[in-house]
C-alpha positions in Angstrom: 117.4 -72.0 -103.0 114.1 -70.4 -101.5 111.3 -72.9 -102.0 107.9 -71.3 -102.6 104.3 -73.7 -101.8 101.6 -73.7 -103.8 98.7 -72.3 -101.6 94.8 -73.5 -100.8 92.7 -71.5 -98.8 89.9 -73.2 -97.9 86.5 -72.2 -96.2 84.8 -73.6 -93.3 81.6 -75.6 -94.8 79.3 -77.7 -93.4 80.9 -80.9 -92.0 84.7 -79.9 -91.9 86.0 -77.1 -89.8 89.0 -76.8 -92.0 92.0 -73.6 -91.2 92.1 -70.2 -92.0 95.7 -71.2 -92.6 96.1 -72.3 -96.3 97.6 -76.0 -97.5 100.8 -75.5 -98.5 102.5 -77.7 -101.2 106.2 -77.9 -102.1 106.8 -79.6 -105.0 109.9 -81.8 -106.0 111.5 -81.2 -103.0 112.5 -84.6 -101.1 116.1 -85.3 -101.7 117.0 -87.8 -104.4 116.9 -90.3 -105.0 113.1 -90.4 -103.1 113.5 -92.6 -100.3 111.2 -93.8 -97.0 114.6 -92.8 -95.5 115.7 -90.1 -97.0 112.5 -88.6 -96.7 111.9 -89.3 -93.0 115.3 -87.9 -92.1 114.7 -84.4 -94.1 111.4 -83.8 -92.7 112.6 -84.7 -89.2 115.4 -82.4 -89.4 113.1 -79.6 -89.3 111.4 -80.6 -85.8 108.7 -82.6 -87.1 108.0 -86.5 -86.1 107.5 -89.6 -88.2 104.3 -91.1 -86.9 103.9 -93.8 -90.6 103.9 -94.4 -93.4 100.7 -95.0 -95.8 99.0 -94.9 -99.1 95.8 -94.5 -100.3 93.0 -93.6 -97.9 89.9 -92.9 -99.4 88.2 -92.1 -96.5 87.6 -88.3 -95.6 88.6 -86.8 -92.6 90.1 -84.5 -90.7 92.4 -84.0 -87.5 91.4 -80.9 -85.2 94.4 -81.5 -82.7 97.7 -81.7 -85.1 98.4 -80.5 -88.4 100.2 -82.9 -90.4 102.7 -83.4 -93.4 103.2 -86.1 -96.4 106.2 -86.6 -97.9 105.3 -88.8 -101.2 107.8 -91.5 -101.7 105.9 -93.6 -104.3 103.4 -93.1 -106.9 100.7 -90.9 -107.8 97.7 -89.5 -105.9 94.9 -87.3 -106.3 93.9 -85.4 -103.0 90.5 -83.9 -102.0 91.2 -81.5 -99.6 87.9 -79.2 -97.5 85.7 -82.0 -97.5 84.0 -83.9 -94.5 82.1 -86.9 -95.1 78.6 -85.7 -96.5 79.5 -83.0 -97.6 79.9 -82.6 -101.9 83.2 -83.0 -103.8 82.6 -79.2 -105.1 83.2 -78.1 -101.7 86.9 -78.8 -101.8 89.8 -78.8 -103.8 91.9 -81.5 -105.4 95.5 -82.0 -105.8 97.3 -83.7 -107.7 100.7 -85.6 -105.9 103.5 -87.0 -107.3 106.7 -88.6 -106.4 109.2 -85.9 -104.1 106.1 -83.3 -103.2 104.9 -82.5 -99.8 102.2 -81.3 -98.9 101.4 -79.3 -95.5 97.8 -79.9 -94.0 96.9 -77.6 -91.1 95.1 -78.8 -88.3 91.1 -79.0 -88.9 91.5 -80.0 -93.1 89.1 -82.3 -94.5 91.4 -84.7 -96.4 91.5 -88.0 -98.0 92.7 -89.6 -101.9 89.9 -89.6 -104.6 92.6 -92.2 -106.9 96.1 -93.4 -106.4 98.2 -95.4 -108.1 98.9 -98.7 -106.7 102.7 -97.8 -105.4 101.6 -95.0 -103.8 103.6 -94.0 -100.3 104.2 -91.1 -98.3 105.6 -90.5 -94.7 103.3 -88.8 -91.9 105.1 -86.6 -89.8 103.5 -83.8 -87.1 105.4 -81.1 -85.0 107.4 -82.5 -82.5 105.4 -82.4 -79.1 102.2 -82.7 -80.7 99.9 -85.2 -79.1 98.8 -88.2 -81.2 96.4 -87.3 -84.1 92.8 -87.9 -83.5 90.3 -88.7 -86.5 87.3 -87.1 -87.2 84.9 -88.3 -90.2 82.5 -84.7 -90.8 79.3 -86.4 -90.5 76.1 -85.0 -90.5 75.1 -84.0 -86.5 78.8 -83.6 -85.4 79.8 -80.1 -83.4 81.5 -78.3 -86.0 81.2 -75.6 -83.8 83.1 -77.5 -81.0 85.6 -78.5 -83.7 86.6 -74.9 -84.6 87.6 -74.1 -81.3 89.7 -77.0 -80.8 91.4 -76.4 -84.5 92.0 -72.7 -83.4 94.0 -73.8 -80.6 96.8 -75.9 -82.2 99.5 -74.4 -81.2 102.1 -72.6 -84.4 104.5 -75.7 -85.2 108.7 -74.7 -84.6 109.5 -74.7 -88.2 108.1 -75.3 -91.7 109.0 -79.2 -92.8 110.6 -78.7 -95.8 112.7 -75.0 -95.6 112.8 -74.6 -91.4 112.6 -71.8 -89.3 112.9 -69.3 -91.8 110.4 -71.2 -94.1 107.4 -70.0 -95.8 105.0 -71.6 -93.0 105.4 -68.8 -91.1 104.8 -66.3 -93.7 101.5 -67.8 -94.8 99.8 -69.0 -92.0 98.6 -65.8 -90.3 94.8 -65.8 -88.8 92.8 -63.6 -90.5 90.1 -61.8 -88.4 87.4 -64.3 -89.1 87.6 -67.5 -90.8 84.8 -66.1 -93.6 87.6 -63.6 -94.0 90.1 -67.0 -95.1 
């Protein structure tokens, strides 16, 4: 069964560097019944790590050195994705999670949950190899410019988390030109 992601191409604004590559969402895709374990072991069989798990963070920010996956295990969430700290909630885009989605963040996204419910849980897993995720917030005065180049090297991860080497990842994330181009 060919899984296709929902897709969110976002632009570069002022205080997140955010990817030419869209965020990709699968939806209702864990194996059931949704488990922590499950879950983990799925995602992990398509050479990504389990670095956690966690719930609702409403603080926004972004990782220039990894891109990252959730697998939602629990609850309900609504996502803001393309925003840094200061900048407005128009900039971005929300998503709505639910139980068994995944969503697929590439390196550089602004990120964070507007409102979850209170059971909300999802495993974290990055490409295997990729060096431990480093937080940045967006504020005003940071060197976006300097952030860019360090999101644009992030290597390709080995496969797609949910449908593998084959999986739409591949198909999707292509650099355009220019990130005004995204």
């Amino acid at each position: 069964m060919a899984l296709t992601p929902e897709t969110y191409y976002l632009k570069r604004n002022q205080h997140a560097p955010n990817n030419a590559y869209p965020v990709l969402v699968y939806r209702q895709c864990l194996p059931l019944p949704v488990s922590e374990a499950k879950t983990t072991t799925f995602l992990e069989a398509h050479s990504w790590e389990r670095k956690g798990v966690w719930g609702h963070i409403g603080v926004r920010h972004f990782h220039p050195n990894v891109h990252e996956c959730y697998g939602v295990i629990a609850g309900e969430s609504t996502m803001l994705v393309g925003c840094g700290s200061d900048d407005p909630d128009e900039s971005g885009q929300q998503i709505e999670l639910s139980v068994g989605d995944v969503i697929v963040l590439p390196a550089g996204t602004g990120h964070c949950n507007l409102q979850s419910t209170k059971d909300f849980l999802y495993v974290g897993v990055y490409p295997a190899g990729a060096p431990l995720y480093k937080a940045e917030l967006g504020k005003e005065g940071a060197d976006v410019a300097a952030l860019w180049q360090e999101v644009d090297s992030v290597v390709m991860p080995m496969e797609d988390p949910v449908t593998g080497k084959d999986g739409a990842l591949f198909e999707l994330w292509i650099k355009p030109d220019s990130m005004e181009d995204a």
